[in-house]
C-alpha positions in Angstrom: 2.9 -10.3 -15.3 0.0 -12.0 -16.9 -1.9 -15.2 -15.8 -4.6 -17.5 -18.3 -7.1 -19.3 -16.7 -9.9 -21.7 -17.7 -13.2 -20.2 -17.8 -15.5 -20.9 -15.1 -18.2 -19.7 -16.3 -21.4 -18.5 -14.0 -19.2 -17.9 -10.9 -20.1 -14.4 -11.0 -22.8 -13.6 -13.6 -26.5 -14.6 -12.0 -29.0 -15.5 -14.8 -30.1 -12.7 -16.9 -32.0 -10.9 -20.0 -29.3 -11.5 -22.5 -29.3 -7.9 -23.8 -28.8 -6.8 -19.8 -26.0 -9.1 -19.1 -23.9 -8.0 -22.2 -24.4 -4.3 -21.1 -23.3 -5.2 -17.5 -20.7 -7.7 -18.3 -17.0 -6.6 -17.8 -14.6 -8.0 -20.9 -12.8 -11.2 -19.9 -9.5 -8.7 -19.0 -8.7 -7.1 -15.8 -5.5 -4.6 -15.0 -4.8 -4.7 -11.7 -2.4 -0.3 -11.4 0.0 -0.7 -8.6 1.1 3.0 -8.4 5.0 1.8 -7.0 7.9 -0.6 -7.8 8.0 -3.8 -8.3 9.1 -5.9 -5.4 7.5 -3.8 -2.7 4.3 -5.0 -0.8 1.6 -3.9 -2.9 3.1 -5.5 -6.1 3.0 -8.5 -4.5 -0.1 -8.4 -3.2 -1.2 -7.3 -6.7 0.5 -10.7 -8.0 -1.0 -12.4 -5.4 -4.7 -11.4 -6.4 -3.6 -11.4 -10.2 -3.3 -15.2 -9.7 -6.4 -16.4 -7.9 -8.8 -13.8 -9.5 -7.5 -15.1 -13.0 -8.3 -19.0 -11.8 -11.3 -18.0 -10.3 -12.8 -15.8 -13.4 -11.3 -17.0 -16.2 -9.6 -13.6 -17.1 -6.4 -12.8 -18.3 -5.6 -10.4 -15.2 -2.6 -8.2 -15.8 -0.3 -6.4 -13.1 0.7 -2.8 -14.3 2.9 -1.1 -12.1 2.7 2.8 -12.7 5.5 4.5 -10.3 6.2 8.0 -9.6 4.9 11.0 -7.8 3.9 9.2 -4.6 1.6 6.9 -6.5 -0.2 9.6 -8.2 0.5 8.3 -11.5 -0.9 5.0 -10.8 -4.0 6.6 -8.9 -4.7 9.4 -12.2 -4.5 6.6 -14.5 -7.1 4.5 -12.6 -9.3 7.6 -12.1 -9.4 8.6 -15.8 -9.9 5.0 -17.1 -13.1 3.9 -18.6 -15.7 2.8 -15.9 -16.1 -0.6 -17.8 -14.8 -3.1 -14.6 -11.3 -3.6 -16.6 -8.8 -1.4 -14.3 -8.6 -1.4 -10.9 -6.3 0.6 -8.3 -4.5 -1.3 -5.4 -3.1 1.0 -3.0 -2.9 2.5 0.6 -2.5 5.5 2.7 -0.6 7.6 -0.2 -4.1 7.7 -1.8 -5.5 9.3 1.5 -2.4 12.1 1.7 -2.1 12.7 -1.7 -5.0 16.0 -1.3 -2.9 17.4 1.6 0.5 17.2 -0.4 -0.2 17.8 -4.1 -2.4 20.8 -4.2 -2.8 20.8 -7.7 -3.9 16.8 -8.2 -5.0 15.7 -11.9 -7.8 13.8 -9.9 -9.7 13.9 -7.0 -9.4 10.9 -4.6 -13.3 10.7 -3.6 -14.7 12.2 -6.4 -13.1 10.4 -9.4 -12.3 6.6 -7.3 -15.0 4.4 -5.8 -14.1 2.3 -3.2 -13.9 -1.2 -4.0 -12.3 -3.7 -1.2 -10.2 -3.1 1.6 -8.4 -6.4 1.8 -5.5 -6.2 4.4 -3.2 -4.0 6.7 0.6 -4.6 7.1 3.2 -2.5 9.8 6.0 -0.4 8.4 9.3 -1.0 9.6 12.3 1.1 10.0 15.5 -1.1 8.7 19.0 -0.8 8.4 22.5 -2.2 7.1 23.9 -5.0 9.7 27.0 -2.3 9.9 24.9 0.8 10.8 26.2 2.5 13.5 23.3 3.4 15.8 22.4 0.0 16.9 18.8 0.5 17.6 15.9 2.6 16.9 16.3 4.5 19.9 20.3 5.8 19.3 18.5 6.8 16.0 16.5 9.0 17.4 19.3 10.0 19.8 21.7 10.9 16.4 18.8 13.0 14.5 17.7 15.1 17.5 21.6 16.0 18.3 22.0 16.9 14.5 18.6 17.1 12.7 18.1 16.6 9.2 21.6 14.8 8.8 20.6 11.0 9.5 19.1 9.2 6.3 16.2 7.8 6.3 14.8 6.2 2.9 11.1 6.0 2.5 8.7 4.9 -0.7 8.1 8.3 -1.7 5.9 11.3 -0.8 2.7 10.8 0.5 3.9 6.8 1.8 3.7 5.5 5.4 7.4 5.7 5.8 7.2 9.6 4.9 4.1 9.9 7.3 6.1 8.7 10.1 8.7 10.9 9.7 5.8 13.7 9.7 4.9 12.4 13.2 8.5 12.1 14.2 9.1 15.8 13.2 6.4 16.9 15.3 8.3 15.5 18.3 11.2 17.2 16.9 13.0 14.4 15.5 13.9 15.5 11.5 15.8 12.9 9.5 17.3 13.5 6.2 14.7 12.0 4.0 15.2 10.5 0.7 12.9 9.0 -1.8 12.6 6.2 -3.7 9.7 5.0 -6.2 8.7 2.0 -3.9 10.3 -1.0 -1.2 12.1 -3.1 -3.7 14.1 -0.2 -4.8 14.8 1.2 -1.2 15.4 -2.2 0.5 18.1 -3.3 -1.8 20.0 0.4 -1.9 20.0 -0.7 2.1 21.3 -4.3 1.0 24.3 -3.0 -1.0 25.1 0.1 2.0 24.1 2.9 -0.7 22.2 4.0 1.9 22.1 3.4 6.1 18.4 3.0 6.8 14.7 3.4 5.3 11.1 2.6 6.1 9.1 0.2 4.3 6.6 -2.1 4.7 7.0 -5.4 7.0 6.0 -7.9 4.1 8.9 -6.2 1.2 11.5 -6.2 4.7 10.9 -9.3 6.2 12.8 -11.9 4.0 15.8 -9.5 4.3 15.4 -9.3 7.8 15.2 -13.0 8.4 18.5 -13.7 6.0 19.8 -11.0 8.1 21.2 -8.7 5.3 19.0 -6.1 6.6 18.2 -5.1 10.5 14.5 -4.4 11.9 14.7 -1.7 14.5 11.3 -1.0 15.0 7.5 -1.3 13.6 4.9 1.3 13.7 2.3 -0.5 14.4 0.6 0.2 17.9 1.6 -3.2 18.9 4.4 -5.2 18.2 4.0 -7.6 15.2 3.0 -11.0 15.5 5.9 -11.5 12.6 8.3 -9.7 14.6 7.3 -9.7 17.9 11.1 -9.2 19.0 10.9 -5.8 17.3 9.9 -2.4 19.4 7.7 -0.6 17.9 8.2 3.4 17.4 5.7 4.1 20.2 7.8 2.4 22.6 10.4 4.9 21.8 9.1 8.3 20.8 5.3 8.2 22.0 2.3 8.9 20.0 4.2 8.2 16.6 2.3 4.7 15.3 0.9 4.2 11.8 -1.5 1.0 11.0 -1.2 0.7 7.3 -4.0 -0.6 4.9 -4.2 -1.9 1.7 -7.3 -1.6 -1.0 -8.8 -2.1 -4.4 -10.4 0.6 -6.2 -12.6 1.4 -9.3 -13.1 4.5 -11.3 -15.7 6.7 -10.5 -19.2 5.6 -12.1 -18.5 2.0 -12.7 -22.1 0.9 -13.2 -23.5 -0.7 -10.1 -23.9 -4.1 -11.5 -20.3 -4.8 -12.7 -19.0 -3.3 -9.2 -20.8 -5.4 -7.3 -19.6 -8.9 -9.5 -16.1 -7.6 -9.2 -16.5 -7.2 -5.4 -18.4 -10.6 -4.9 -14.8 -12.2 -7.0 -12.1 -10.1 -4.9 -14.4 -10.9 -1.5 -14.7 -15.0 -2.5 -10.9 -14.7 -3.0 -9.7 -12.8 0.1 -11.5 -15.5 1.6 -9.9 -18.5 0.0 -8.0 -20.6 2.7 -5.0 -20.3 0.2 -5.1 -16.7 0.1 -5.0 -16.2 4.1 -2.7 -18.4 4.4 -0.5 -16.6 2.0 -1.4 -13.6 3.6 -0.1 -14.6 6.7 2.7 -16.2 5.6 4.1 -12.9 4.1 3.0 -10.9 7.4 -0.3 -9.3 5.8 -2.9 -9.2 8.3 -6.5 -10.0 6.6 -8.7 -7.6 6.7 -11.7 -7.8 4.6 -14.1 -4.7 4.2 -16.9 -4.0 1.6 -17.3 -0.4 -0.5 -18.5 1.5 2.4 -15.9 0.7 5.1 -13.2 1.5 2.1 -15.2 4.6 1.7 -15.3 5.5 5.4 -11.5 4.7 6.2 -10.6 7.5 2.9 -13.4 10.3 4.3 -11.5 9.6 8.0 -8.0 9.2 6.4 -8.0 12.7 4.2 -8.7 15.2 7.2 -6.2 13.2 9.7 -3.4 13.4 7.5 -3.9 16.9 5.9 -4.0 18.4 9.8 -0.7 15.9 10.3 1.0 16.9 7.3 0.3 21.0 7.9 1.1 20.8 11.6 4.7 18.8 10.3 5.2 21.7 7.4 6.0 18.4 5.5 6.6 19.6 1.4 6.6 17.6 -1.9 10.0 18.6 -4.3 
C-alpha cells in the first residue's frame, strides 16, 4: 500500500553545505518490511506510520510485507539492504528469539540491524471459536495437562509471542499442540470459520473479532489485565509466572550513516507523537511507548539472553 504526499520541505533537513546535504539526504522513498501477514498487528501499525510519515515528509512510503520463517525473511531483507535511509524493519520479539531458534541465521540481529524507535507494546491474547468446548482459559489448561500435546493452539509462527508463551507454558508442563501460521490475520480468521479451536495473537489483530463476538478472549499475557479488556484474566492469573509484555519497533540496517538515522528518527519520534497517532494507537489497544536508538538497543541486548535461556530450558524446536 502506497501513500503520496505534498512536500514539506525543511521538516527534517537543517540548513546545510549543499554538497553535505545531498550525501546525507535519504531519496524521497521509504519501505516500511513487515516480516508477517497482512492483517495482523504490525501491518497495521506499518499502515498506520506509512500514512502520517508520507504527509509529514513528503515521501512516497510503501508497506512490504515479507512473511515466512518467523519473520526472518522480512528481518534478512532489511539487514542486507543498502544503508541509504530507504528500508526500514518494523517488528517485535521474534527479532529477539530468532538467535536462540535458527542457529544458522543469514543475519545477525545486533550486528547487521541498528535500532531505530521503539514505538509501542500491545498484550497477546489467547482466543477461541464461540463453540469451543473448554469455556475458559483455565479448562484449557485443564484439557492439555490431562492429554498433552493434543489441544490446538495457533500462533504467528516460530519465534512469535504466541509461541513464546507456549514455551513458558511447557515449562509448567502444559504442552499444546502448536500450529503455525505466517501472521494474525491468517490465524484469526482459520478461528472465525472453526478450521481451527483456538490461537494466540496480538490484542490489536483480536480485538474487533472479539467485540463482534465471532471470536472469544480467554486470557491476555500481559502482567496486568488490559485496559482494552479489562474483563479478560490474564495467563498469570491462571498458570503463574507465564506473562509476556510485547513491543513493537523500527529498525535500520547496520551502518546507516549517522546523519540520515538521526532525521529518520527525529520524523518517526514527531509522528508517534502526533495527537492523531496516540489516539489511533489507543483506539486499536496499542499502548504508546516511545523510546530512542539506545533503549531499542538495550531492550534487544536484554531480550536475546532471556529468551535463548527460555527457549533451551522449554526444548522448544523450529520444523
Amino acid at each position: 500500500m502506497t501513500f503520496t504526499r505534498r512536500s514539506l520541505a525543511g521538516l527534517l533537513l537543517a540548513p546545510a553545505v549543499a554538497s553535505r546535504r545531498a550525501r546525507a539526504q535519504p531519496a524521497r522513498a521509504l519501505r516500511i518490511v513487515v516480516p508477517f501477514a497482512p492483517g495482523g498487528s504490525l501491518d497495521i501499525l506499518g499502515r498506520l506510520y506509512a500514512r502520517h510519515l508520507g504527509e509529514r515528509l513528503g515521501w512516497n512510503v510503501v508497506v512490504e510485507n515479507r512473511s515466512g520463517a518467523g519473520g526472518n525473511l522480512g528481518a534478512d531483507l532489511v539487514a542486507k539492504a543498502r544503508p541509504d535511509g530507504t528500508t526500514v524493519l518494523l517488528t517485535s520479539e521474534p527479532l529477539a528469539v530468532a538467535p536462540a531458534l535458527f542457529p544458522t541465521l543469514p543475519y545477525d540481529p545486533l550486528r547487521d540491524l541498528q535500532p531505530m524507535a521503539l514505538v509501542a507494546r500491545i498484550s497477546q491474547v489467547l482466543v477461541t471459536h464461540p463453540g469451543y468446548p473448554p469455556t475458559n482459559f483455565a479448562a484449557m489448561v485443564t484439557a492439555a495437562r490431562a492429554a498433552p500435546e493434543t489441544v490446538l493452539l495457533g500462533h504467528t509462527g516460530p519465534g512469535s509471542p504466541g509461541s513464546l508463551i507456549a514455551a513458558l507454558l511447557m515449562l509448567e508442563g502444559i504442552r499444546f499442540a502448536l500450529v503455525p501460521y505466517r501472521g494474525g490475520g491468517p490465524l484469526v480468521q482459520d478461528i472465525v470459520a472453526g478450521n481451527i479451536p483456538a490461537g494466540i495473537m496480538t490484542l490489536p489483530a483480536a480485538l474487533p473479532f472479539v467485540r463482534e463476538g465471532t471470536v472469544k478472549a480467554y486470557a491476555v499475557s500481559s502482567t496486568h489485565r488490559s485496559l482494552f479488556a479489562p474483563e479478560t484474566p490474564t495467563t498469570g492469573e491462571v498458570v503463574p509466572g507465564v506473562t509476556l509484555d510485547s513491543w513493537q519497533g523500527f529498525f535500520l540496517p547496520a551502518n546507516t550513516p549517522a546523519e540520515i538515522a538521526a532525521r529518520l528518527n527525529a520524523a518517526f519520534t514527531a509522528t508517534t507523537q502526533l495527537p492523531a497517532v496516540r489516539d489511533w494507537l489507543l483506539g486499536q489497544a496499542f499502548e504508546p511507548d516511545f523510546g530512542g536508538p539506545a533503549e531499542l538497543g538495550t531492550l534487544m541486548a536484554t531480550e536475546i539472553p532471556r529468551w535463548r535461556r527460555i527457549v533451551q530450558a522449554a526444548g522448544l524446536q523450529t520444523n
